[in-house]
C-alpha positions as CSV (number, residue, x, y, z in Angstrom):
1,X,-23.5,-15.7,-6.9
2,X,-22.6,-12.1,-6.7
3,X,-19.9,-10.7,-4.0
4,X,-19.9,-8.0,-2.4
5,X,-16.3,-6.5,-2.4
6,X,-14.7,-4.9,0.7
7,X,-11.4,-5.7,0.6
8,X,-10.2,-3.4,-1.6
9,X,-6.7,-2.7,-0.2
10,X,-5.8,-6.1,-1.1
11,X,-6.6,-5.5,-4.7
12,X,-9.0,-3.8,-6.5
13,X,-10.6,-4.7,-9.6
14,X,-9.3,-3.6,-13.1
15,X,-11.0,-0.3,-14.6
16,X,-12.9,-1.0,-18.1
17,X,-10.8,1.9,-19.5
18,X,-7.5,0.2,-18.3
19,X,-8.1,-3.3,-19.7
20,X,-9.5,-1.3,-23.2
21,X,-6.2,0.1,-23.0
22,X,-3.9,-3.0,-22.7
23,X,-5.4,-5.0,-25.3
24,X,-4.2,-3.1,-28.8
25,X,-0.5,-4.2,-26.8
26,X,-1.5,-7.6,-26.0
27,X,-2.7,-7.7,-30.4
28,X,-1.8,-5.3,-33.0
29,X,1.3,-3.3,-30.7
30,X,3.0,-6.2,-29.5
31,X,6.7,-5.4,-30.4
32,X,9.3,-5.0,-27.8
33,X,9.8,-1.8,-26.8
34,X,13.4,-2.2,-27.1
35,X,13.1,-3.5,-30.6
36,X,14.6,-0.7,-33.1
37,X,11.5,-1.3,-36.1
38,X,8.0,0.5,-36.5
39,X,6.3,-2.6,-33.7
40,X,9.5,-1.4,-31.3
41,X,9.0,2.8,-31.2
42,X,5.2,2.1,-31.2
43,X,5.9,0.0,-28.2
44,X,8.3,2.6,-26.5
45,X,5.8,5.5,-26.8
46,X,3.5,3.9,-25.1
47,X,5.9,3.1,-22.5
48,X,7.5,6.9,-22.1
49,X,3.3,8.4,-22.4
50,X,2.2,6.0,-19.3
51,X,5.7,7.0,-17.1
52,X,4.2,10.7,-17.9
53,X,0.6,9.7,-16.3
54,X,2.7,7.8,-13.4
55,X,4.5,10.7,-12.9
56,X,2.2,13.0,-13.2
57,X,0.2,11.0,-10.2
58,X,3.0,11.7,-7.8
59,X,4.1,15.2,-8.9
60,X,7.0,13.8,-10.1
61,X,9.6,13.9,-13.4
62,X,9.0,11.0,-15.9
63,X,12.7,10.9,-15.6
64,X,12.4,9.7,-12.6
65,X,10.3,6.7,-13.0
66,X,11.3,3.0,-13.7
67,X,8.6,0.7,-14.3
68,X,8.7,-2.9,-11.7
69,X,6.8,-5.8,-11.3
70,X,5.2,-4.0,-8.1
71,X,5.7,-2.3,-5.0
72,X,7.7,-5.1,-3.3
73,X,10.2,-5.4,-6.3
74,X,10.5,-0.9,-6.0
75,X,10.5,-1.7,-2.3
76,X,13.3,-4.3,-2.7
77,X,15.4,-1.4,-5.6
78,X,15.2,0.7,-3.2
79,X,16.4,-0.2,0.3
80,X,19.1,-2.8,-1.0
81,X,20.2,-0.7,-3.7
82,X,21.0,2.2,-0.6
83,X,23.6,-0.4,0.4
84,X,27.1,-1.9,-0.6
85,X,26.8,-6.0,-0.2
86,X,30.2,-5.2,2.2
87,X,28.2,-2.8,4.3
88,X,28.1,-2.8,8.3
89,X,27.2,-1.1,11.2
90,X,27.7,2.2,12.3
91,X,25.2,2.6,9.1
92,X,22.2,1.8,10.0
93,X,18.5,2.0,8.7
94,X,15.3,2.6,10.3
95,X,11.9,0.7,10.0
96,X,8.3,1.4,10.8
97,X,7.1,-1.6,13.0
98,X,3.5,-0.7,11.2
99,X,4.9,-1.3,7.8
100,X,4.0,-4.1,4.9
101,X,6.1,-6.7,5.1
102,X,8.1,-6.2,1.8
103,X,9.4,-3.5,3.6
104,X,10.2,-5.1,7.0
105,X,11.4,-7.9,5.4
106,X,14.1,-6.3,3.3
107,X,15.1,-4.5,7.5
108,X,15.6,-8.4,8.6
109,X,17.8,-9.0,5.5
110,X,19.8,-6.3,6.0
111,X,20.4,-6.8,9.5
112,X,21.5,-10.3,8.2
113,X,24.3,-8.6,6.4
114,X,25.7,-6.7,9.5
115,X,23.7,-3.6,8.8
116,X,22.0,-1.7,11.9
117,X,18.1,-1.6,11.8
118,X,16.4,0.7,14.2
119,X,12.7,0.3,15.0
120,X,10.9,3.7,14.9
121,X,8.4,4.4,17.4
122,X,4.6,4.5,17.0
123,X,1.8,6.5,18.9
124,X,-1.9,4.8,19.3
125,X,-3.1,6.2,16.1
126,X,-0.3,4.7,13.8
127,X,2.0,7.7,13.5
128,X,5.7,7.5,14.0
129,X,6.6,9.6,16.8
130,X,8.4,12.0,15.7
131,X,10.5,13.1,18.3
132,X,11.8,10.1,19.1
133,X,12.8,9.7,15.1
134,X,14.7,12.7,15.8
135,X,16.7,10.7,18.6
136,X,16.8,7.5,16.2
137,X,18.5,9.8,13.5
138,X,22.6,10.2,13.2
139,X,25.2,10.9,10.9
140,X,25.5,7.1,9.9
141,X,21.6,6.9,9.2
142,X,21.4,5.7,5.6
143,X,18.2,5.4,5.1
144,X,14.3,5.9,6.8
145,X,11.2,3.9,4.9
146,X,7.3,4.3,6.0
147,X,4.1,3.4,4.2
148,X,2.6,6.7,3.9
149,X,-1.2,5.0,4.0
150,X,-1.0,1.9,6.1
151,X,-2.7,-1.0,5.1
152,X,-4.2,-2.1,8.0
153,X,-6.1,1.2,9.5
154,X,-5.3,3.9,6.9
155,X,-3.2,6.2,8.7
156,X,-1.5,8.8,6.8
157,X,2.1,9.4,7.9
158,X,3.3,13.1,7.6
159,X,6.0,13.0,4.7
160,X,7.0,16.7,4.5
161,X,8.0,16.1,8.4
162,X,9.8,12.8,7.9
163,X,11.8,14.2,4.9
164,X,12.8,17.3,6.3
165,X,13.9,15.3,10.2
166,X,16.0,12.9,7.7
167,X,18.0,15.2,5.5
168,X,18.5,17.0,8.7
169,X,21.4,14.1,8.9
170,X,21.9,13.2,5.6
171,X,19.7,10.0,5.4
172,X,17.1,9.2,2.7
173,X,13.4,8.7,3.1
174,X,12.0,5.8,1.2
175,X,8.2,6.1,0.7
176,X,5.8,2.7,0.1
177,X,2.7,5.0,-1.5
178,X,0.9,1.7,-2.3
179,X,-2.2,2.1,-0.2
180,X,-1.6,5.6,-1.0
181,X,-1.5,6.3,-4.7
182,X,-5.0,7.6,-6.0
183,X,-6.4,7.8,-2.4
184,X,-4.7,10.9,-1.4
185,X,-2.3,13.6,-3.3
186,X,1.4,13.1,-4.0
187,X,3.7,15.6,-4.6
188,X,7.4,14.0,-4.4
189,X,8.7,16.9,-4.9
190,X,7.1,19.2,-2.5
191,X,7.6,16.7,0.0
192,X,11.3,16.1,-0.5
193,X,10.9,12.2,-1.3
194,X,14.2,10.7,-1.9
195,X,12.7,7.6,-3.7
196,X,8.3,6.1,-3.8
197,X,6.9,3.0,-4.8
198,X,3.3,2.0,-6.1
199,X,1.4,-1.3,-7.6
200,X,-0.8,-1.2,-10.4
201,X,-3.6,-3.4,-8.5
202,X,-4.1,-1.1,-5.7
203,X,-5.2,1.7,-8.2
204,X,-7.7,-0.2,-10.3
205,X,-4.6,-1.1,-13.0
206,X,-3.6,-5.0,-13.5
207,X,-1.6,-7.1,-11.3
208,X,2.4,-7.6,-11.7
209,X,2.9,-3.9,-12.2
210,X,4.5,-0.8,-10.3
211,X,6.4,1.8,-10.5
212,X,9.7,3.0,-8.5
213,X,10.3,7.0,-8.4
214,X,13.8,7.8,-8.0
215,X,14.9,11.5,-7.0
216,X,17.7,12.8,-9.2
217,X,20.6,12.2,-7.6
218,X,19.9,9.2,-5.6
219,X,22.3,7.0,-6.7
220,X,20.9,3.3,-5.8
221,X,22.8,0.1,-6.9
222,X,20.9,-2.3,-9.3
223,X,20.3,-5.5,-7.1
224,X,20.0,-7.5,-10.5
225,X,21.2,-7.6,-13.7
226,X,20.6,-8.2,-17.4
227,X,20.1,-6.3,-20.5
228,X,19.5,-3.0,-18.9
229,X,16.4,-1.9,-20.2
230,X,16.8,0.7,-17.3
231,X,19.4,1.3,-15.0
232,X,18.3,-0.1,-12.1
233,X,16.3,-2.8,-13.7
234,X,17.1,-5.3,-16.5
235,X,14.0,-7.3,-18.0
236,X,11.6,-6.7,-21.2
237,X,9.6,-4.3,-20.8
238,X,5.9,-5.5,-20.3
239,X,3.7,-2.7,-22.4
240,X,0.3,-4.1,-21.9
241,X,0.6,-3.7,-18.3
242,X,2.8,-0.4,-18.1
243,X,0.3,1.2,-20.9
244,X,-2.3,-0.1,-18.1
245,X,-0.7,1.2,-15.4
246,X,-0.4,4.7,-17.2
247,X,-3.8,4.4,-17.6
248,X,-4.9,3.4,-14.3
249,X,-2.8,6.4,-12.7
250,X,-4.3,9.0,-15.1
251,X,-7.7,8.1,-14.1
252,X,-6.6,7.8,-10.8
253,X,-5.5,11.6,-10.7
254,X,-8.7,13.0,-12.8
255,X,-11.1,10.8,-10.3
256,X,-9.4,11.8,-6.8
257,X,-11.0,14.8,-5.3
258,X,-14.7,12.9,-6.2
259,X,-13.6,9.4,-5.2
260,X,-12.2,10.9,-1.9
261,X,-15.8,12.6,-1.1
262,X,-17.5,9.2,-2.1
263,X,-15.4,7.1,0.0
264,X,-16.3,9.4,3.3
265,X,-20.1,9.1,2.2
266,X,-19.9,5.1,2.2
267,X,-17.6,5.0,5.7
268,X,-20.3,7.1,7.1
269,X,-22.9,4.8,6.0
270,X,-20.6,1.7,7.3
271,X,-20.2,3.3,10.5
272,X,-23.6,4.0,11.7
273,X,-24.5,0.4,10.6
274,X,-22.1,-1.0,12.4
275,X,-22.2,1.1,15.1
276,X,-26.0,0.5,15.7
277,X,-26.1,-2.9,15.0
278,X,-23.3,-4.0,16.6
279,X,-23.0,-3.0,20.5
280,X,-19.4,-2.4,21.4
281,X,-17.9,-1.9,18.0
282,X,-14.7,0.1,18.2
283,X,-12.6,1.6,15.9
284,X,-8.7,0.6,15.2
285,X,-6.8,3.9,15.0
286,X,-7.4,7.6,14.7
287,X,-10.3,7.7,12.6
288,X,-9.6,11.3,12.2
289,X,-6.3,10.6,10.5
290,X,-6.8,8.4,7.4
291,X,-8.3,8.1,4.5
292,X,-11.7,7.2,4.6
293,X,-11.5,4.2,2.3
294,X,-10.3,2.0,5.6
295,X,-12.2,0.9,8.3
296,X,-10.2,-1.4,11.0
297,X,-12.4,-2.4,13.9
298,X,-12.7,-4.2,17.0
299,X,-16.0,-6.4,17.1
300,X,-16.0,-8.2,20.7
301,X,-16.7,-11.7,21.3
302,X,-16.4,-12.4,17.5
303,X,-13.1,-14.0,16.1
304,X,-12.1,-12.2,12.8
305,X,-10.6,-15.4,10.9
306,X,-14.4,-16.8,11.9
307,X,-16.5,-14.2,10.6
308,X,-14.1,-13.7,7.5
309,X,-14.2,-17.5,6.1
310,X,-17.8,-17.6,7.2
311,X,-18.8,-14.8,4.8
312,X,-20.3,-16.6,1.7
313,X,-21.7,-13.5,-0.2
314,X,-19.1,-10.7,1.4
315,X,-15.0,-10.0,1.2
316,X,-13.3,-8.9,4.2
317,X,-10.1,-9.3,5.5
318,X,-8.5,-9.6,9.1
319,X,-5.5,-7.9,7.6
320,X,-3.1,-7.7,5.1
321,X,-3.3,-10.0,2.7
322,X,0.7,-10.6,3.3
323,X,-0.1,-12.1,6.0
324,X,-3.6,-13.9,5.6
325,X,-1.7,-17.9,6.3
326,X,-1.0,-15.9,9.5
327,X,-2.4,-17.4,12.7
328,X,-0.2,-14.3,15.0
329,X,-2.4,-11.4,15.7
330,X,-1.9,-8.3,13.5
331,X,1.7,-6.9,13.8
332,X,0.2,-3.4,12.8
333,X,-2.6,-3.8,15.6
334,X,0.0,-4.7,18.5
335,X,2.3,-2.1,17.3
336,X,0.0,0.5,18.3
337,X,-1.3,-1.1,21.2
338,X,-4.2,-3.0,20.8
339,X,-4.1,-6.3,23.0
340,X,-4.1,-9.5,21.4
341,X,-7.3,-10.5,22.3
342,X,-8.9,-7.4,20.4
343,X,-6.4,-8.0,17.3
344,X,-8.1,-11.5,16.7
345,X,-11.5,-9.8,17.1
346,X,-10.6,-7.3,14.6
347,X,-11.5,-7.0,10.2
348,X,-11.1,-4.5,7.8
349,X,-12.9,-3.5,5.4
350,X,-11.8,-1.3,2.0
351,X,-14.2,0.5,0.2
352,X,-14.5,1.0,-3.1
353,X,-15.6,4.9,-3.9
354,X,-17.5,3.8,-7.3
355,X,-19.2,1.0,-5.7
356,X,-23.2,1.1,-5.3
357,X,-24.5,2.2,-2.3
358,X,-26.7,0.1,-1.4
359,X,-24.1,-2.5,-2.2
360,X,-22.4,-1.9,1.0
361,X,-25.0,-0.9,3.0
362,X,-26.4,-5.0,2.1
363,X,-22.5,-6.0,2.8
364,X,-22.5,-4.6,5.8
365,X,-26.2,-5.5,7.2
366,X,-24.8,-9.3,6.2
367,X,-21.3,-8.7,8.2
368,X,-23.6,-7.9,11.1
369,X,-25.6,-10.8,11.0
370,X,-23.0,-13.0,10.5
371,X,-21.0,-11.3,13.3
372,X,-23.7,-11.1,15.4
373,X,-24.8,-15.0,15.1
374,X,-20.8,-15.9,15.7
375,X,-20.9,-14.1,19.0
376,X,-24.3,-16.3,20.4
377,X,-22.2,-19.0,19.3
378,X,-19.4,-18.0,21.6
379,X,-21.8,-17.1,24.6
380,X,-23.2,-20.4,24.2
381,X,-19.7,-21.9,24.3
382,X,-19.0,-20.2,27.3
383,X,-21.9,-21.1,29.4
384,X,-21.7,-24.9,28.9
């Protein structure tokens, strides 16, 4: 039984041209790439060719980049590593309530260890309000992190603006690009970034791979140790999966403009679907300010957790997949504004530029009916 994939912000699948590139590492290439013999440097080129394609994703130096297991380990480098273990207040840190959770986490766990955490303030489409950031902001700010895509509704955050209202003071901007890498351009440079993470799985590369970009300069403290196969990061090196990251990133880069165009062709098509066969349909966000890959919306009378586990043939989500043992309404939804009742009433859907059109459009019919069957249910409910 085929599904029909639209959940792509969770994960997406692995690219031919990536998994054709692992396997030599997983076979003939296997030596570590610390390993000083002919199976080691064969090992460590591949290593130091994919942290060029990573880097050349973001604008970046390859200098710059240290390979993780993912965005929530880079996420976890970065913020902790801002901070001394004996830290306290007066230095503080600010948040984005819209955030993933490996981020907001890491803000509870510093808080934990006597460190201020400031909330930043969001508007109704999902973008931190900047002039109230400028009121957040001091002398003893250490650090500022946002998602510059967010997960839920796709909003794109304005990074030039946050990194120039943070330096202002002194403080560091910390950028989760996960959603964002190989959706929209990076330029870390350009934009000032102090330090970026990405995952291999949200760019068509394998799972339990990422990559941390560290501005030089930024000195961050290593929050584990071990044989220091980089400085900030101990552990063998996994080739297969950086060579597949590498590869997933340079594809990423050559496909972008193309994929970009495709996506708005297929959100288009989604919309006027939904928006004809579904009365009342709303939209979660500024449609006008994302990337065109997400679509967040409202669907009355239906409750999302339903209409997701009664999908048989079609993927959605309610969410983040962070949080999908979550029974609490979207913390990304409620941020903005949206009531609870719309939260629960809420999916999204990720599409996949490359995938067939008239794939989605027999996803989305299918979504309808299903959603549309749910909400007779509940009508039916209601009037006995």
């Amino acid at each position: 039984m085929k599904i029909i994939y639209l959940d792509n912000c969770a994960t997406t699948r692995v690219d031919d041209e990536v998994v054709d590139a692992m396997l030599p590492y997983l076979r003939e290439d296997f030596g570590n790439p610390s390993s000083p013999h002919v199976l080691g440097k064969r090992a460590r080129r591949a290593v130091d060719l994919a942290a060029v394609s990573v880097a050349e994703l973001l604008g970046a130096d390859p200098r710059g980049i240290v390979f993780t297991s993912g965005a929530t380990e880079s996420n976890n480098i970065a913020l902790l590593g801002m901070f001394a273990h004996e830290e306290r207040a007066p230095v503080n840190a600010l948040f984005c309530p819209t955030d993933h959770k490996s981020a907001l986490a890491i803000g509870r766990a510093l808080a934990g260890r006597g460190i201020e955490t400031r909330t930043m303030a969001v508007r109704q489409d999902g973008l931190i309000d900047l002039t109230r950031l400028t009121e957040q902001l001091d002398v003893h700010s250490r650090v500022a992190t946002a998602a510059l895509v967010n997960s839920e509704i796709g909003a794109i955050q304005p990074m030039s603006e946050l990194a120039t209202l943070c330096h202002e003071v002194g403080c560091l901007l910390h950028v989760d690009a996960a959603q964002a890498a190989g959706r929209i351009p990076i330029d870390v440079v350009e934009a000032g970034v102090d330090t970026l993470s990405i995952s291999g799985h949200k760019v068509r590369g394998p799972k339990g791979i990422g990559a941390l970009y560290v501005r030089p300069g930024v000195r961050l403290r290593p929050i584990t140790y071990g044989g220091g196969q980089y400085e900030l990061r101990s552990g063998t090196i996994p080739t297969h999966l950086v060579v597949g990251l590498g590869k997933a990133c340079e594809l990423a880069l050559r496909r972008l403009d193309d994929d970009w165009m495709r996506a708005v062709r297929l959100r288009e098509a989604a919309l006027e679907l939904l928006t004809t066969r579904l009365p009342g349909v709303r939209i979660n966000g500024d449609p006008l300010n994302g990337v065109p890959h997400v679509l967040n919306l409202v669907l009355p009378g239906v409750r999302g957790e339903s209409l997701v586990s009664s999908l048989r043939t079609v993927a959605v989500s309610t969410g983040s997949a962070c949080n999908s043992d979550s029974q609490e309404p979207s913390h990304v939804l409620t941020a903005i504004g949206v009531s609870a009742e719309d939260a629960n009433s809420s999916i999204r859907m990720c599409l996949d530029p490359r995938m067939a059109f008239d794939e989605l459009v027999r996803g989305v019919e299918l979504v309808c009916e299903r959603a549309l069957d749910l909400a007779e249910v509940s009508v039916a409910m209601q009037a006995t």
